[in-house]
N, C-alpha and C positions, 0 to 999 in steps of 0.2 A: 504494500500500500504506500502511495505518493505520502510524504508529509503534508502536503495541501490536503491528501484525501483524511489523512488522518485527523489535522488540525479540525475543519468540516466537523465531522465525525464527531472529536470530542465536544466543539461547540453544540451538536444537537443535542447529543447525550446530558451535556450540560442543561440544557433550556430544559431539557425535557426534568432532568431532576427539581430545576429550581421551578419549572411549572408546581409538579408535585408538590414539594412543598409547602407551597404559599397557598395551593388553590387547597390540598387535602387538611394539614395540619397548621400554618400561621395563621387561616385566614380566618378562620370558625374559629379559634382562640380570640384575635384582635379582635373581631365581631362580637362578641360574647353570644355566640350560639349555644343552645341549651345544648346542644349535643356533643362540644368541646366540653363541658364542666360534668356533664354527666357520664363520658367516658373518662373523665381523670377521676372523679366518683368511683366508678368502677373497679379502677387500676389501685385502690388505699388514697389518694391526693385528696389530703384538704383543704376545705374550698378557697379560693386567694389566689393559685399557683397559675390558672390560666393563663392571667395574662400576662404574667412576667414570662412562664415559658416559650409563650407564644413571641414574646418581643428578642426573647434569648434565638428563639430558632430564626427569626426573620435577620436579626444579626450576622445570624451565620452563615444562611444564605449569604445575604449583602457580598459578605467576606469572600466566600466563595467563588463569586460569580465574575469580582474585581480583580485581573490577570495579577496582581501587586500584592494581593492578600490571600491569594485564590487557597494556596497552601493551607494557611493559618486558620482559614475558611473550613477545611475539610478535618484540619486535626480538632476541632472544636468542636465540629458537626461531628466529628465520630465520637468526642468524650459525651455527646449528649445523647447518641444511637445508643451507647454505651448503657447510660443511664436508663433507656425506657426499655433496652433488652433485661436488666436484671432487674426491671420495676414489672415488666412481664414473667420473667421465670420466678419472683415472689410471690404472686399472683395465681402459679400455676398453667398460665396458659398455652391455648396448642404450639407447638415446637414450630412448626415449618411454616405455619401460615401467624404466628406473631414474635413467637422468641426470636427467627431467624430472621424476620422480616425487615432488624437492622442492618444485621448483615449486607441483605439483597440493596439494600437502599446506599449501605455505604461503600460496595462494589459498584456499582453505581454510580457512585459519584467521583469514586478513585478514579475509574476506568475513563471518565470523561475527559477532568485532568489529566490522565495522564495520556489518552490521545491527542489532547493539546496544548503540550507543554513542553518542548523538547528536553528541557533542565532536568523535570521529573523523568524522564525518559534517561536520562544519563545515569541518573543514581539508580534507575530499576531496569535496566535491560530486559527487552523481550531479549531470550537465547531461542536459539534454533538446532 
């Protein structure tokens, strides 16, 4: 694959996460959607945490999305994937479709940056 093709690439993969993000989880937090307080409800969170979470995750997006921070963006974004994985396996929930489902979201977001990033590319070689 071109580096063009690649750079492309990662920028979709990009939009397409921080679509996600903002439309699935910042944006029903910032809004005060019953359905963001009553899923942190759910998960043990009491009530308060919305909307700071929600400003923490748009944060991190920001971060991410900004070729300058983009890094800083994604190590922050995972200490907080982090956080809702072990706030899911407290919780007890299904493995594959919510413990892992940081995982899937923080390959994801790696994978984006790191198709367009040549730097990040330096320190993590694809081998052949």
């Amino acid at each position: 694959m071109s580096e063009k093709t690649m750079t492309k690439t990662g920028w979709v993969l990009t939009g397409a996460y921080a679509l996600f993000m903002l439309a699935a989880s910042v944006a029903p937090k910032l809004l005060g959607l019953p359905i963001a307080s009553e899923t942190m409800t759910q998960l043990g969170w009491p009530d308060g945490y919305v909307l700071m979470i929600g400003l923490i995750e748009l944060a991190c997006v920001l971060l991410y999305l900004f070729p300058k921070t983009s890094v800083l963006g994604a190590v922050l974004t995972m200490g907080l994937l982090g956080g809702a994985m072990a706030t899911h396996i407290r919780v007890g929930s299904p493995l594959f479709s919510h413990i892992l489902f940081s995982i899937y979201l923080g390959l994801f977001m790696w994978g984006g940056l790191w198709l367009r990033d040549p730097k990040l590319q330096a320190i993590f070689p694809w081998r052949r």
